[in-house]
PAVOTOR-47079 format. One record per residue (C-alpha): residue number from 1; chain; x, y, z. Coordinates in Angstrom, 3 decimals, padded with zeros to 6 digits, m for minus. Layout:
REM residues N
<r i="NUM" ch="A" x="X" y="Y" z="Z"/>
...
REM end
This chain:
REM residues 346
<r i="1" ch="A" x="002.369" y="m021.034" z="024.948"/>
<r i="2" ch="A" x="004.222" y="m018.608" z="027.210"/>
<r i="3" ch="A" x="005.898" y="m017.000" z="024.509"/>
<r i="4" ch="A" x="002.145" y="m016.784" z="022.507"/>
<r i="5" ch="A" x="000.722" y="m015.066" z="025.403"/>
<r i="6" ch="A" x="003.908" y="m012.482" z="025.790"/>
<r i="7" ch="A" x="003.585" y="m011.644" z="021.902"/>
<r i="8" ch="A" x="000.056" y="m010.804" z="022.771"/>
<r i="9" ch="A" x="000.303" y="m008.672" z="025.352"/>
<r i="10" ch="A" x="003.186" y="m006.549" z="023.920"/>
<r i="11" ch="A" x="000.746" y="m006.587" z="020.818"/>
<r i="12" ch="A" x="m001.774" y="m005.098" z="022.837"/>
<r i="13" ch="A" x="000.520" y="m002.533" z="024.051"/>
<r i="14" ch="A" x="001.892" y="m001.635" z="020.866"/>
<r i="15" ch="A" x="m001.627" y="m000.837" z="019.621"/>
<r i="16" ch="A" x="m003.002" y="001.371" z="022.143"/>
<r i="17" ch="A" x="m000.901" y="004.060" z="021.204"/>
<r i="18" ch="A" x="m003.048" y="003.694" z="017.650"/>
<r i="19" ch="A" x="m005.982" y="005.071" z="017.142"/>
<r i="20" ch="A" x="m008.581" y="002.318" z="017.664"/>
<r i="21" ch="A" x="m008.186" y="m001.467" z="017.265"/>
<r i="22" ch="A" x="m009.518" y="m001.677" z="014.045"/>
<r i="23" ch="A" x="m006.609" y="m000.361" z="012.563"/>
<r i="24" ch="A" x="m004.817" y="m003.024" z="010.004"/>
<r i="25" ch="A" x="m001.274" y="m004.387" z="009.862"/>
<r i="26" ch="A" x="m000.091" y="m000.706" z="010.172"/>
<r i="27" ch="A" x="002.017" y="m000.949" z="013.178"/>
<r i="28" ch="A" x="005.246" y="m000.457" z="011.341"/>
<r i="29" ch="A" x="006.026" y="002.146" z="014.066"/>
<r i="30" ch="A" x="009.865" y="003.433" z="014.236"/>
<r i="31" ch="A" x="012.033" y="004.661" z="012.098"/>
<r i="32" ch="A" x="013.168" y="002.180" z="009.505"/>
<r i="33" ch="A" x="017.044" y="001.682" z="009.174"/>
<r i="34" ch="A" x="018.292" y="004.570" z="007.096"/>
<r i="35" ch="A" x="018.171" y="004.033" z="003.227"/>
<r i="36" ch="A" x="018.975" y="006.495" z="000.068"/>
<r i="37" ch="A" x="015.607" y="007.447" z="m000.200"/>
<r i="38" ch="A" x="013.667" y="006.550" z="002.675"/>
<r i="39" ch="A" x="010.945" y="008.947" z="003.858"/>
<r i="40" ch="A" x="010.117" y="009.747" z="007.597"/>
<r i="41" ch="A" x="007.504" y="007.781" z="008.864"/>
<r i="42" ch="A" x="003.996" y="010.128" z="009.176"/>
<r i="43" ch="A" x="m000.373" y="m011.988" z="m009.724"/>
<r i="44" ch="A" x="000.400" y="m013.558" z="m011.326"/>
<r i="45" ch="A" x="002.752" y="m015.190" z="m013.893"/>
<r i="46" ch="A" x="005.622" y="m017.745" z="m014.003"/>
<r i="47" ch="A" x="007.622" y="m018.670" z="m011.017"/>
<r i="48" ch="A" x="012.070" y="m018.533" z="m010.356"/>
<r i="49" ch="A" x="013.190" y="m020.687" z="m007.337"/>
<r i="50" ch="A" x="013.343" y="m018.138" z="m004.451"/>
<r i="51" ch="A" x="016.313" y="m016.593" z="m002.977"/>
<r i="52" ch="A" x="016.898" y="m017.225" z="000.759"/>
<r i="53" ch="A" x="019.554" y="m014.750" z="001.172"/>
<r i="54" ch="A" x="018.769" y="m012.142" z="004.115"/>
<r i="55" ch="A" x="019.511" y="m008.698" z="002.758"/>
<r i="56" ch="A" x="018.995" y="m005.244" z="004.559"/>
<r i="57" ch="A" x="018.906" y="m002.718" z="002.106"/>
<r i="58" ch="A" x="017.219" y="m001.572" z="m001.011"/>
<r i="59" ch="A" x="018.280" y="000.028" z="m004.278"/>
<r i="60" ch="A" x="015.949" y="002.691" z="m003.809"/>
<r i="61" ch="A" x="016.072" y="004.714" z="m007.305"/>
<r i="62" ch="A" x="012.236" y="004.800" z="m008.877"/>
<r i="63" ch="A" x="012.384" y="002.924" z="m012.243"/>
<r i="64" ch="A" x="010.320" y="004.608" z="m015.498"/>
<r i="65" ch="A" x="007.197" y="004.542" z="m014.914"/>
<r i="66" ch="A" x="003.544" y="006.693" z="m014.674"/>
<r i="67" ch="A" x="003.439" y="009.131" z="m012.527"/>
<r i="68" ch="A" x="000.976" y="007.926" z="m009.227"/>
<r i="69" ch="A" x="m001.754" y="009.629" z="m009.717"/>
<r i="70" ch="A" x="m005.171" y="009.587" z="m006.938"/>
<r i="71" ch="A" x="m008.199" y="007.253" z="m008.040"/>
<r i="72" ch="A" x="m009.829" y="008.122" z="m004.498"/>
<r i="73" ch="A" x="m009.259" y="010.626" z="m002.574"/>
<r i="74" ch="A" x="m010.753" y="009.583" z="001.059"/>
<r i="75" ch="A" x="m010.051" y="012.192" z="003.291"/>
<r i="76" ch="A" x="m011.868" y="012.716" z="006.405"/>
<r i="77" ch="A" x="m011.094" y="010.549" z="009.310"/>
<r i="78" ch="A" x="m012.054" y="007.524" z="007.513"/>
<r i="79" ch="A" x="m008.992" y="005.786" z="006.096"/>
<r i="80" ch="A" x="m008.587" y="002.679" z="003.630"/>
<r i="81" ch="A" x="m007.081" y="m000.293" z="004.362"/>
<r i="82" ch="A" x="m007.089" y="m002.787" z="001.951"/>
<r i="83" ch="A" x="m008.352" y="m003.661" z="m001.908"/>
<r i="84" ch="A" x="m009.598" y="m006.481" z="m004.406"/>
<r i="85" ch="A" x="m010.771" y="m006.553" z="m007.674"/>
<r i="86" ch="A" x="m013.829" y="m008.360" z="m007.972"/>
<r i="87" ch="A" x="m015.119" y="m011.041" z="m011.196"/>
<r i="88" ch="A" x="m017.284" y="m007.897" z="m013.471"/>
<r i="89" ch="A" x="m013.343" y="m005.695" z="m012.615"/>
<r i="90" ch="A" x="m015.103" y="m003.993" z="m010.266"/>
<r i="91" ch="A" x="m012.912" y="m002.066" z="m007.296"/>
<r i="92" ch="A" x="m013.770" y="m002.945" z="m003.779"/>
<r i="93" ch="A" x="m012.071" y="m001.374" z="m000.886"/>
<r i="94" ch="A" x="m012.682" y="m001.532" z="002.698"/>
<r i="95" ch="A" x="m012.369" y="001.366" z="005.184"/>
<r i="96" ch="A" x="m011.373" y="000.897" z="008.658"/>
<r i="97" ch="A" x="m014.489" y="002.360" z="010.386"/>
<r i="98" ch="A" x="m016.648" y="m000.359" z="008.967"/>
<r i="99" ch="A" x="m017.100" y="000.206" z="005.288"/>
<r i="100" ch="A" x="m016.851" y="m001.363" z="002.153"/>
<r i="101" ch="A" x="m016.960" y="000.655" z="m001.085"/>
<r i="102" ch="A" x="m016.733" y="m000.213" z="m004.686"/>
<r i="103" ch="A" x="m015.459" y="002.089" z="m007.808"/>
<r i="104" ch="A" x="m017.306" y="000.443" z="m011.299"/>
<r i="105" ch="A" x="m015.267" y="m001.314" z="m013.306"/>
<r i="106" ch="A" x="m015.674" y="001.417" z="m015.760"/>
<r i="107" ch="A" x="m014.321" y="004.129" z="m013.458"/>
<r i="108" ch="A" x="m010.921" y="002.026" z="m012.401"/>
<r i="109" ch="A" x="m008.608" y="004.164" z="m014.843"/>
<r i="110" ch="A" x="m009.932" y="007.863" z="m013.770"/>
<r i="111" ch="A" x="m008.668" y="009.912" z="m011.489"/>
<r i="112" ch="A" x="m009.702" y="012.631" z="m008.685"/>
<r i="113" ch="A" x="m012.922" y="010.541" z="m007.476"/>
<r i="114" ch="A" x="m014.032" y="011.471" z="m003.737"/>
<r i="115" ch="A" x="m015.484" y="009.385" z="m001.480"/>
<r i="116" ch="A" x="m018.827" y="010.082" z="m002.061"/>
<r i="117" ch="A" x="m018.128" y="009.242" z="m006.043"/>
<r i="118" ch="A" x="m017.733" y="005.525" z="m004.838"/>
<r i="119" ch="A" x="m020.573" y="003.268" z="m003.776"/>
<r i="120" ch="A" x="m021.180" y="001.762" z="m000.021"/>
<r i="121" ch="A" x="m021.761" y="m001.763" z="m000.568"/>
<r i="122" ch="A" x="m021.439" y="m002.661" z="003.362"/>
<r i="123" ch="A" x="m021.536" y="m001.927" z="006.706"/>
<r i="124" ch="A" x="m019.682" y="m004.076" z="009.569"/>
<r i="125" ch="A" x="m017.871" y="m003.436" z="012.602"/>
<r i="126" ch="A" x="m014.924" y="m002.687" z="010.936"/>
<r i="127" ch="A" x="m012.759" y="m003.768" z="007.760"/>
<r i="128" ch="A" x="m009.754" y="m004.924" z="006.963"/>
<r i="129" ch="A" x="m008.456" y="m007.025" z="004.845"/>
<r i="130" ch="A" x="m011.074" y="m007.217" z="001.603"/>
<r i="131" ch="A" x="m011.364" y="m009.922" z="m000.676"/>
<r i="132" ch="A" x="m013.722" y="m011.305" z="m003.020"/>
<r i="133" ch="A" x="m015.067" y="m014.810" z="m004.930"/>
<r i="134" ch="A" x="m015.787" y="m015.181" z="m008.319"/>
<r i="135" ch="A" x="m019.483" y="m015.795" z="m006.995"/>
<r i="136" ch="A" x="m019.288" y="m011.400" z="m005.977"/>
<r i="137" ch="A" x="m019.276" y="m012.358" z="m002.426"/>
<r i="138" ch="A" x="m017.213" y="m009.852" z="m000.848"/>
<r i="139" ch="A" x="m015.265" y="m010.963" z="002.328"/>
<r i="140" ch="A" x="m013.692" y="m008.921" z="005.144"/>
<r i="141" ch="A" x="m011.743" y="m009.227" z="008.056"/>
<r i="142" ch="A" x="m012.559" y="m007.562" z="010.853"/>
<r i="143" ch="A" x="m010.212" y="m006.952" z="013.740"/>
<r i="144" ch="A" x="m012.508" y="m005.706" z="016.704"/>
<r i="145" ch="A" x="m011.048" y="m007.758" z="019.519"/>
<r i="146" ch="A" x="m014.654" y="m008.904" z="020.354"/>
<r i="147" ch="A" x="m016.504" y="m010.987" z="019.569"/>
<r i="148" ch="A" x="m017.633" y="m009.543" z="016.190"/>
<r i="149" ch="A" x="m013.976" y="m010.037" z="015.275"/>
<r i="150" ch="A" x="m013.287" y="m012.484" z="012.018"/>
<r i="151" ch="A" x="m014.054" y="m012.717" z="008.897"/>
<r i="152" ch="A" x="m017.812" y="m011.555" z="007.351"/>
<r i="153" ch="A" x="m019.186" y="m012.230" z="004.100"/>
<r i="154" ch="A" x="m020.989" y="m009.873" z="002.148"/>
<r i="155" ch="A" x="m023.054" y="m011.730" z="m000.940"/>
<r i="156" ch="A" x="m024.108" y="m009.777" z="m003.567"/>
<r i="157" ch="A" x="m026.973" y="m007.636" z="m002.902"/>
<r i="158" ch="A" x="m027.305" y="m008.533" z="000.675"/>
<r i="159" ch="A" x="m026.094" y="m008.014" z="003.900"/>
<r i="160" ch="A" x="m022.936" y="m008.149" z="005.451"/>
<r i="161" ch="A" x="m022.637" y="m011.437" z="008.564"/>
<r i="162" ch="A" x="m020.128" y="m012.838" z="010.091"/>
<r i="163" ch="A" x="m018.792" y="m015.741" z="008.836"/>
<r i="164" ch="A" x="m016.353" y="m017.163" z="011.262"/>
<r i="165" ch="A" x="m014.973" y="m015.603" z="014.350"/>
<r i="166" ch="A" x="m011.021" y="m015.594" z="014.802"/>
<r i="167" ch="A" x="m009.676" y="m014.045" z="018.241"/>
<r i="168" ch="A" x="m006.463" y="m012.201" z="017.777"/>
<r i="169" ch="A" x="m006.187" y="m009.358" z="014.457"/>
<r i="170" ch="A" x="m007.335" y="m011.101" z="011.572"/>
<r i="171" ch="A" x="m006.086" y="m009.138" z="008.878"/>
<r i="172" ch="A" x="m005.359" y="m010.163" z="005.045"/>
<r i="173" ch="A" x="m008.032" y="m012.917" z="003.214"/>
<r i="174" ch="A" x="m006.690" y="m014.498" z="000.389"/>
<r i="175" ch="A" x="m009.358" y="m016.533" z="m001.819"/>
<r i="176" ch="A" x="m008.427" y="m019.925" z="m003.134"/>
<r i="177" ch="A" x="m010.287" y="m020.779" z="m005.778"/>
<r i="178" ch="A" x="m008.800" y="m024.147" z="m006.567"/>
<r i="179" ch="A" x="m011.040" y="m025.256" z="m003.267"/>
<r i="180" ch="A" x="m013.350" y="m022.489" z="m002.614"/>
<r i="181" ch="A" x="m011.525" y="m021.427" z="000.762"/>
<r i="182" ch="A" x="m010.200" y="m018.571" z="002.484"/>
<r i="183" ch="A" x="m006.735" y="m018.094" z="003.961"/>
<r i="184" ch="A" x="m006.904" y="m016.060" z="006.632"/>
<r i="185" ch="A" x="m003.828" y="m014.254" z="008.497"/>
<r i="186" ch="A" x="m004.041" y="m013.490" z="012.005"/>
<r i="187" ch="A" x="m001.642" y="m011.051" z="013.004"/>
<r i="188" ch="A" x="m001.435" y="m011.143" z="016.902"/>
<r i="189" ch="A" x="m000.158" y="m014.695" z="017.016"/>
<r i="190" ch="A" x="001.471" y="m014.987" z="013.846"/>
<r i="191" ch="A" x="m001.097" y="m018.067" z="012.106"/>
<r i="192" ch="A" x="m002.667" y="m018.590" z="008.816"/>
<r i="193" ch="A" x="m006.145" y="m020.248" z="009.102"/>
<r i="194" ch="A" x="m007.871" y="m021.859" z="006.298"/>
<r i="195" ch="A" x="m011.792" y="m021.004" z="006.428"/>
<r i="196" ch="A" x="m014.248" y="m022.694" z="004.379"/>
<r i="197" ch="A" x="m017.504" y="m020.697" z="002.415"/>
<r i="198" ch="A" x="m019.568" y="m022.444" z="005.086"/>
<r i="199" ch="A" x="m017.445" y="m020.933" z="007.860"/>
<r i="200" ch="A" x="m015.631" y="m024.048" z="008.821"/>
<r i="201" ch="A" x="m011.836" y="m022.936" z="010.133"/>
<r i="202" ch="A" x="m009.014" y="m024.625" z="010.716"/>
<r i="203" ch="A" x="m005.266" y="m023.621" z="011.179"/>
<r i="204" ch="A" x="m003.016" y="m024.081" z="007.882"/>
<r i="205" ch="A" x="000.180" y="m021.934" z="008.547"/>
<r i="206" ch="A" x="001.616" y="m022.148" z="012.030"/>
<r i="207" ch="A" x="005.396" y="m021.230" z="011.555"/>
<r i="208" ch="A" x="007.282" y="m019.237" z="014.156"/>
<r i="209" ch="A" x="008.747" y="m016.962" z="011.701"/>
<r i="210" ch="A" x="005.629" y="m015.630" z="011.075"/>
<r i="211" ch="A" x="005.163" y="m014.793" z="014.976"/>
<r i="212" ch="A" x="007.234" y="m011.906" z="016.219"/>
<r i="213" ch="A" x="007.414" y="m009.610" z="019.175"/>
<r i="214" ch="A" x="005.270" y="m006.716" z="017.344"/>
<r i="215" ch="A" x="003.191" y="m007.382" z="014.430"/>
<r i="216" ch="A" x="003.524" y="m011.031" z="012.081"/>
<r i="217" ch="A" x="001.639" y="m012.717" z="009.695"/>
<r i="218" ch="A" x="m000.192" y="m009.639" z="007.259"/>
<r i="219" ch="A" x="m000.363" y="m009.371" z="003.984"/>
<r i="220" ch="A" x="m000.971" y="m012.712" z="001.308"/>
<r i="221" ch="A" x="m000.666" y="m013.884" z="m002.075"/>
<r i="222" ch="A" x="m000.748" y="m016.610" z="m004.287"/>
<r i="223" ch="A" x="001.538" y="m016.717" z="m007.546"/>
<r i="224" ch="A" x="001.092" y="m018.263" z="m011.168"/>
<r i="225" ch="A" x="002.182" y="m021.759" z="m009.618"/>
<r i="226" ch="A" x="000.012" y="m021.622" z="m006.867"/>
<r i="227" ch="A" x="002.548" y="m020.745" z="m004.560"/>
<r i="228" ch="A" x="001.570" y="m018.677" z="m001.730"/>
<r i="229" ch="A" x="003.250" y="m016.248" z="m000.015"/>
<r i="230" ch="A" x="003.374" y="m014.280" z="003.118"/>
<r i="231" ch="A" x="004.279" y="m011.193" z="004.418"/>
<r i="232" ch="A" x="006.134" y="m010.384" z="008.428"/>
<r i="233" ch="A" x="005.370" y="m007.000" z="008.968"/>
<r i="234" ch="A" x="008.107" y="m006.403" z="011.964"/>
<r i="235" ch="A" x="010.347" y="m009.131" z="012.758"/>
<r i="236" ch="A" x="013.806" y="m008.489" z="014.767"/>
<r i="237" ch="A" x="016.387" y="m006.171" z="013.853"/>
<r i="238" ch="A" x="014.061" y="m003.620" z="011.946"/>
<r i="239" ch="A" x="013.639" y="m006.029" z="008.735"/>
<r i="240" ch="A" x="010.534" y="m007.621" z="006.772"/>
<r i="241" ch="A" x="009.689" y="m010.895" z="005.884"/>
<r i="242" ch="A" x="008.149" y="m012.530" z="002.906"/>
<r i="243" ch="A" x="007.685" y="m016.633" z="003.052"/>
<r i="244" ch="A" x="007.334" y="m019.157" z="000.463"/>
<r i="245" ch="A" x="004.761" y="m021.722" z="001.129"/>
<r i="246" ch="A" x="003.736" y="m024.449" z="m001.428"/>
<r i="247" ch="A" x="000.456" y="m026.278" z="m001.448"/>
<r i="248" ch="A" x="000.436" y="m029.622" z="m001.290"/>
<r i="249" ch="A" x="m002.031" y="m031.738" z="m004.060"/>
<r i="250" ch="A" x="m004.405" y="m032.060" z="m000.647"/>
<r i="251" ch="A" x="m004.774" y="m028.644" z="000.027"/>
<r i="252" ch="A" x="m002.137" y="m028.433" z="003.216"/>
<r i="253" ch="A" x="000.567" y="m026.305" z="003.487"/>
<r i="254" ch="A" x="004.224" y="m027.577" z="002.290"/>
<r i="255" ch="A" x="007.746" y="m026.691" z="003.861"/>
<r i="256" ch="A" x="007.332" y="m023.101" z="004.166"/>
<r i="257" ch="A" x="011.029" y="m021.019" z="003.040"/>
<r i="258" ch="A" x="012.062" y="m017.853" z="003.213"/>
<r i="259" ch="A" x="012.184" y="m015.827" z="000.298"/>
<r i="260" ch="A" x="013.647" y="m012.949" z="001.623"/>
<r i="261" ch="A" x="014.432" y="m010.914" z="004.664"/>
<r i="262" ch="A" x="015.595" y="m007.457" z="005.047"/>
<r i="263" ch="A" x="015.399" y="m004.104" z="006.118"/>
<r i="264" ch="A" x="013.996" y="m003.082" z="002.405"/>
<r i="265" ch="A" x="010.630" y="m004.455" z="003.325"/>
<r i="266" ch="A" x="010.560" y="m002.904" z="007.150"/>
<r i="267" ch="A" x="006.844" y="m002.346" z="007.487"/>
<r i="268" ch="A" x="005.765" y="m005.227" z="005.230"/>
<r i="269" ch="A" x="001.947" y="m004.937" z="004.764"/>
<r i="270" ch="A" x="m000.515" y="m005.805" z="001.907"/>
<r i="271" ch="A" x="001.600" y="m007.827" z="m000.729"/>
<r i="272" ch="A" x="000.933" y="m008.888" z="m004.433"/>
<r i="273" ch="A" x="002.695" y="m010.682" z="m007.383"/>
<r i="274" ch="A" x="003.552" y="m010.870" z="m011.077"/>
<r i="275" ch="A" x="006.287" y="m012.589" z="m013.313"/>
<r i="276" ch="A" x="007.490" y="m014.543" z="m010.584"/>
<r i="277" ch="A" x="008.488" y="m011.034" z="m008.253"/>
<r i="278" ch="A" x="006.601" y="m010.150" z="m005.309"/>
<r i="279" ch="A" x="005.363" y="m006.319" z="m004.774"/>
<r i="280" ch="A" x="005.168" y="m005.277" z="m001.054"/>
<r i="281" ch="A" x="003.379" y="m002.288" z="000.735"/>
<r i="282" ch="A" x="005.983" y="m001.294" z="003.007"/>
<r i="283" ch="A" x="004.073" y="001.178" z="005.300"/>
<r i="284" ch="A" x="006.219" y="002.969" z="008.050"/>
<r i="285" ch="A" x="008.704" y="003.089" z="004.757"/>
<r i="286" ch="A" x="006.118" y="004.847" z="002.891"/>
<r i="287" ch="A" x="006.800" y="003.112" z="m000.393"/>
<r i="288" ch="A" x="006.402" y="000.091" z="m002.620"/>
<r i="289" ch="A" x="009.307" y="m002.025" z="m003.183"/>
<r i="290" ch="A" x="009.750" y="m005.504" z="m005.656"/>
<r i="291" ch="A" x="011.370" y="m008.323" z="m004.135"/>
<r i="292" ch="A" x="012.557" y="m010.432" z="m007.149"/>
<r i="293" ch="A" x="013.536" y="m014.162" z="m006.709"/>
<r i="294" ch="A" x="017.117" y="m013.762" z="m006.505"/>
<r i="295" ch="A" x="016.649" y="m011.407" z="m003.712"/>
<r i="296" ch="A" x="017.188" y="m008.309" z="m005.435"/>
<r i="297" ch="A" x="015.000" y="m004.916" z="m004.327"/>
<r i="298" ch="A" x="013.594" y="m001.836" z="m005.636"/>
<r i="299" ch="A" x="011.186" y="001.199" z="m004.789"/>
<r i="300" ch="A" x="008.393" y="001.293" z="m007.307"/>
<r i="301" ch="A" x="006.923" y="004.396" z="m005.689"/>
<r i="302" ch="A" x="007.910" y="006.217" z="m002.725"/>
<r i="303" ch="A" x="006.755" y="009.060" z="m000.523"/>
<r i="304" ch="A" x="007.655" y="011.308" z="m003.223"/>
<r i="305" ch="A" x="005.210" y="010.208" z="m005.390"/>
<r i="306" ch="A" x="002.250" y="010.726" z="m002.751"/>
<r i="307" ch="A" x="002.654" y="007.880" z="m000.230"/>
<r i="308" ch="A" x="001.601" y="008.036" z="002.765"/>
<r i="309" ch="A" x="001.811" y="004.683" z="004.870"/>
<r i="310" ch="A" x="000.507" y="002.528" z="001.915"/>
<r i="311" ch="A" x="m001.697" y="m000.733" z="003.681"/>
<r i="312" ch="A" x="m001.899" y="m002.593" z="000.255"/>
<r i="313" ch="A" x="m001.113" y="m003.345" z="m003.321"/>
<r i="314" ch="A" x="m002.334" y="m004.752" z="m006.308"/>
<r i="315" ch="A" x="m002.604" y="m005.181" z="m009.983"/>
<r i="316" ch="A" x="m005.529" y="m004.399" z="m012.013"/>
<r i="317" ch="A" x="m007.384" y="m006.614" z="m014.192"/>
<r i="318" ch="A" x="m009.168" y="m006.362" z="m017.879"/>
<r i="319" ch="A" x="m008.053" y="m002.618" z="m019.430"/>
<r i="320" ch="A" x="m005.935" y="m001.612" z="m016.189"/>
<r i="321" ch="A" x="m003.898" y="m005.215" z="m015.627"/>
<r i="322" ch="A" x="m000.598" y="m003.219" z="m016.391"/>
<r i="323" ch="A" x="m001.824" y="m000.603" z="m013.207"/>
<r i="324" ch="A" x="m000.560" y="m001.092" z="m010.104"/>
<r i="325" ch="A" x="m003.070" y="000.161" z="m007.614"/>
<r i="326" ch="A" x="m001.783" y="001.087" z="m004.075"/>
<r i="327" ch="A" x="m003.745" y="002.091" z="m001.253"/>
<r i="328" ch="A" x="m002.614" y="005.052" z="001.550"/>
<r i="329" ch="A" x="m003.691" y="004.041" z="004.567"/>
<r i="330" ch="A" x="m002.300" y="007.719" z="006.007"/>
<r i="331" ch="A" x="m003.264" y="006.758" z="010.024"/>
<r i="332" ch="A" x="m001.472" y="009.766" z="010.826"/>
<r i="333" ch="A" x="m002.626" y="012.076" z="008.704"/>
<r i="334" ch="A" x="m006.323" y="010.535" z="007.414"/>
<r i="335" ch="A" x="m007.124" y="013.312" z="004.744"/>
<r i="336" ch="A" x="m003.847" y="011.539" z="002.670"/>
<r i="337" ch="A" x="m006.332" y="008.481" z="002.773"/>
<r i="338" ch="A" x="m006.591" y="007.667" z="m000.891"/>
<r i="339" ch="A" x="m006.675" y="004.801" z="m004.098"/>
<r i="340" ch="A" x="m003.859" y="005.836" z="m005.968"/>
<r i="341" ch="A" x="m002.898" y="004.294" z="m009.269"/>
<r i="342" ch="A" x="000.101" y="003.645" z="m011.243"/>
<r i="343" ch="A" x="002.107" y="001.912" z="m013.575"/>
<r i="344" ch="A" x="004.989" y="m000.536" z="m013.620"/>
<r i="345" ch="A" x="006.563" y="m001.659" z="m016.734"/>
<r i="346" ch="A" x="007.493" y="m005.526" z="m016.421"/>
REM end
């Protein structure tokens, strides 16, 4: 308990040099340890047992791929945070000021779209993590430090409520479908909670690797197996984290492992998975790196190719499954806010 109520106030502390509390798992903060190419600060498929070496350092050189090019340019001082792809393909993103937007279906593989191009499907307090149901409920976490904090659920054509309140920073909503929960990370403590559609929570995850001195449990995932994985944004020493957490036939969590740990993923954020490797947002490194089972990294995209701070990442569905969609969370410099798109050959 002492140590729970240390994290939070050097949590606290950490974040009031940020602008506002409703900004996401984007406390990556210093410098990174020094890499080939790292910048300056400013799912699916089959399964390979995980690696549990602890590594440090990435090879950094950008495979063949599409160049990144911008979906959504946000600009302004309204900044994305995070992304889902609802059950019509449709493109939902939240922004941190208490929006929720949507790009048709349609529109997912254009580029050069402003703000105003998109649709405003919500208001709340804030948003954070975004996810959605195969109902089009939309859900979103919102990290407010109130009591509007939680998560809120946004069915279609109505109006955004809160679902559940969670204390802390909730922050990244995963949406099981095999039993029509949530999983919920809070960041400030380092827990998973499992939330039900009729707002029913209870804790599922409470490991103390996912509890650090700055910023823990952020981005999640599920793989082909229905493995589920979870992302440390800062633990000691300047590395990442990514855990390995089976579900048991009852719905609990199993013997979490981890998958991999290292300085490559510094900044871990919004994470996402294909063909058994795991793609993470790594934010103050401003650039995209795969973690593949047997613990080998590499930069997908970097700063060079227009990152700036990227929040999240995932893979499209329907015409744009092979494009990997990334979003720029930019806090420091909000008119780099954007959607951008690429691709990654498997």
């Amino acid at each position: 308990m002492t140590r729970r109520n240390a994290t939070r106030r050097r949590f606290l502390l950490s974040c009031s040099a940020i602008a506002g509390v409703s900004l996401a798992g984007c406390t990556g903060g210093d410098d990174p340890a020094e890499t080939d190419s790292t910048p300056t600060p400013t799912a699916d498929g089959g399964r390979a047992e995980p690696s549990t070496a602890t590594a440090t350092d990435t090879e950094t050189a950008t495979p063949e791929q599409a160049a990144v090019e911008t979906l959504v340019s946000v600009g302004g001082d309204r900044v994305p945070e995070n992304m889902a792809f609802g059950p019509d393909g449709d493109l939902y993103f939240g922004i941190t000021a208490g929006e929720v937007r949507r790009v048709p279906e349609a529109e997912t593989g254009t580029t050069g779209l402003s703000l105003e191009d998109t649709e405003q499907v919500a208001t709340l307090p804030g948003a954070i993590g975004v996810e959605t149901a195969p109902d089009g409920t939309v859900y979103v976490a919102v990290a407010t430090q109130d009591d509007q904090a939680g998560v809120w659920e946004v069915p279609p054509d109505g109006e955004a409520t809160q679902l559940v309140g969670i204390s802390g920073f909730p922050n990244d909503i995963h949406y099981d479908t095999d039993r029509e929960r949530l999983l919920v990370t809070e960041s400030q403590n380092g827990v998973v909670y499992s939330v039900t559609t009729d707002g029913e929570r209870s804790e599922w995850l409470d490991d103390d690797r996912l509890a650090t001195e700055s910023f823990g449990a952020n981005g999640i995932t599920r793989d082909g197996d229905g493995t589920i994985y979870v992302a440390v944004t800062r633990a000691p020493e300047e590395t990442g984290r990514l855990l390995s957490v089976p579900v048991e036939s009852d719905g609990v969590a199993g013997e979490p492992s981890m998958f991999f740990e290292g300085g490559a993923i510094f900044g871990a954020d919004g994470i996402t998975s294909r063909d058994g490797d795991i793609y993470v947002a790594a934010n103050s490194q401003n650039r995209v790196v795969r973690v593949t089972a047997d613990g080998a990294t590499e930069a997908v995209a970097t700063g060079d190719d227009g990152l700036v701070f990227p929040s999240d990442v995932l893979f499209g569905v329907g015409d744009q499954r092979e494009s990997l969609f990334i979003c720029n969370f930019a806090n420091n410099s909000p008119e780099d806010g954007a959607i951008l798109r690429t691709s990654v050959p498997r």
